[in-house]
C-alpha positions as CSV (number, residue, x, y, z in Angstrom):
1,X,32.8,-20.0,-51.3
2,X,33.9,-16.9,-53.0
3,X,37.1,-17.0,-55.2
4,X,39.5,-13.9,-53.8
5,X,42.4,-12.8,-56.0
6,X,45.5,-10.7,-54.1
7,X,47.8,-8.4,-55.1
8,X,50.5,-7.0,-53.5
9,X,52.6,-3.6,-54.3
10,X,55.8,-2.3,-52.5
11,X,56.8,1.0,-53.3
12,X,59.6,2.7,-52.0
13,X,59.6,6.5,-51.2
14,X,62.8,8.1,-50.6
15,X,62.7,12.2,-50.0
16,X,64.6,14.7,-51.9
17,X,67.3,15.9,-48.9
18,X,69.2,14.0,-46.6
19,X,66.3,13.1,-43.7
20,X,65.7,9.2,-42.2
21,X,66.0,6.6,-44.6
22,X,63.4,6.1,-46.9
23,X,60.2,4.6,-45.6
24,X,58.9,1.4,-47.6
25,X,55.1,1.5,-48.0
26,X,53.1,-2.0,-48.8
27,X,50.1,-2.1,-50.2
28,X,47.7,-4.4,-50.3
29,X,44.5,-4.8,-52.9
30,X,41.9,-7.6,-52.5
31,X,39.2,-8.2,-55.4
32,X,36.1,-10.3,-55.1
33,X,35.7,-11.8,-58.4
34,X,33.1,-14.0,-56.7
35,X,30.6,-11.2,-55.2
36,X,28.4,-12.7,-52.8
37,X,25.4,-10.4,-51.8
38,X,26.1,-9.6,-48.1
39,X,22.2,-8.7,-45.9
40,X,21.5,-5.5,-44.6
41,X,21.8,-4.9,-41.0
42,X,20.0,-2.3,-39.0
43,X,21.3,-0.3,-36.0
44,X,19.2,1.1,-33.5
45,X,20.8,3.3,-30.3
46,X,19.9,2.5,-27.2
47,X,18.0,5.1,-25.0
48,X,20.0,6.9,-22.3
49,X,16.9,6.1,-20.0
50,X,15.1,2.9,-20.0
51,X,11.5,2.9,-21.1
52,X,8.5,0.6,-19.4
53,X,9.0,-1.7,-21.7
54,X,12.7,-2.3,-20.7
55,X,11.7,-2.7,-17.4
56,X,10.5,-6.3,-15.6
57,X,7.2,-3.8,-14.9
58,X,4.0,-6.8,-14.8
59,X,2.0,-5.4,-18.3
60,X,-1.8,-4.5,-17.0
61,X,-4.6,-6.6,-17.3
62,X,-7.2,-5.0,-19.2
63,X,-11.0,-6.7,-19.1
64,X,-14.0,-5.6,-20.4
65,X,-16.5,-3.9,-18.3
66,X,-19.6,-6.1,-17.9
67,X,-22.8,-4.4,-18.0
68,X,-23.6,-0.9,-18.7
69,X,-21.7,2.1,-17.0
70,X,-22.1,5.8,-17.3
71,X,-22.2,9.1,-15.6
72,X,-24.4,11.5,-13.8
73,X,-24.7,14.0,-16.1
74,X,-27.3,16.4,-14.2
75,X,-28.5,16.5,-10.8
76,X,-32.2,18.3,-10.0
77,X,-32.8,17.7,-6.9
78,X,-36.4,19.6,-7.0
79,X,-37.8,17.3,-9.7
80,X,-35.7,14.0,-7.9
81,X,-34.4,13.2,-11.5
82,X,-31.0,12.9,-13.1
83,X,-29.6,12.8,-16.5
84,X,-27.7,10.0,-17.5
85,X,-24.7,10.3,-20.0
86,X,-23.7,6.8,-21.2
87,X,-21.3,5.8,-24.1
88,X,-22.3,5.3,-28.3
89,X,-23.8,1.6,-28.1
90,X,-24.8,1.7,-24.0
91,X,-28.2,2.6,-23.5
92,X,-30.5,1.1,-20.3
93,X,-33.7,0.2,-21.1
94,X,-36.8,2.3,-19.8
95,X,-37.6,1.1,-16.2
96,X,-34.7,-0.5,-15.6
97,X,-32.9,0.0,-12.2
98,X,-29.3,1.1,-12.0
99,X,-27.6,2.2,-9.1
100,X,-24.9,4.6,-8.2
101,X,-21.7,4.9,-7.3
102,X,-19.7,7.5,-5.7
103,X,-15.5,6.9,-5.2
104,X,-17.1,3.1,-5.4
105,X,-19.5,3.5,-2.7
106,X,-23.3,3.1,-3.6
107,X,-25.3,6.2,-3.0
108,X,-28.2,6.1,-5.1
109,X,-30.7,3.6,-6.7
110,X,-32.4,5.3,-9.5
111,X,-35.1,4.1,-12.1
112,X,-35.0,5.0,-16.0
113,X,-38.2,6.8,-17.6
114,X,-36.7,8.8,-19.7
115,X,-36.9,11.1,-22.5
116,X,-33.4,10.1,-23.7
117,X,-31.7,11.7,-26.5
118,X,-28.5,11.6,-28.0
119,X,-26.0,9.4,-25.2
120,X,-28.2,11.2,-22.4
121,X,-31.4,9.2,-20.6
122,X,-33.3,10.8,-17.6
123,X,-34.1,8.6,-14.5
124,X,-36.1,9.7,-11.5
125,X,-34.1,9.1,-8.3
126,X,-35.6,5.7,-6.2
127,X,-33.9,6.2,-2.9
128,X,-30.3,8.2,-1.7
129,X,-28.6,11.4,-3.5
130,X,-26.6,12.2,-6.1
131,X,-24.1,14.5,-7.8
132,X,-22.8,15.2,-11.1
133,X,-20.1,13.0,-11.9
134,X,-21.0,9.9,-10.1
135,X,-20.8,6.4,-11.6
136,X,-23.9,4.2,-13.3
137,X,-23.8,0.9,-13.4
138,X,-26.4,-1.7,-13.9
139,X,-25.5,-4.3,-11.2
């Protein structure tokens, strides 16, 4: 335990005329002789509004997609082929079959042949119709 020396002063003021009588001041001065380092605290203010996070809100679940999934990229509906747009590491094989999907309702079955280049892959369209912007999925 820290040692703590006191000291006490009084002093007495008394004004110059004739007003109240004089106030008596006390003074009081406490010195640590022991200092004891004392942690740092942090103080953060609350938001007016609560966030998400202060909320009981149920955190989404978040799984990985199984398979391969893309986009319809370009329709020709002339040639009955479509360019496929799928992300950096997905890439169907060449005559695989992938179907469809529009607002998660199968529209299409199409086959791969390809050229592909870049993220893009061309496959000729099996059976149904499509549009750009409709989903690709393998299964």
């Amino acid at each position: 335990m820290p040692t703590v020396a006191a000291r006490t002063t009084t002093t007495t003021t008394a004004p110059p005329s004739n007003p109240p009588p004089a106030a008596q001041v006390t003074t009081a001065i406490v010195e640590n002789t022991n200092p004891v380092p004392v942690p740092a605290t942090t103080t953060t203010a609350t938001p007016v509004h609560p966030t998400v996070t202060e909320t009981n809100a149920p955190h989404p679940i978040v799984t990985p997609t199984q398979g391969l999934t893309g986009k319809v990229a370009s329709v020709n509906g002339a040639g009955k082929f479509v360019v496929l747009s799928f992300p950096l590491g997905q890439m169907p094989a060449f005559d695989q079959t992938l179907t469809l999907y529009r607002r998660g309702v199968k529209v299409a079955e199409v086959k791969v042949t390809g050229p592909k280049l870049d993220e893009n892959i061309v496959a000729d369209l099996a059976q149904g119709g499509a549009e750009v912007g409709d989903d690709v999925r393998d299964h």
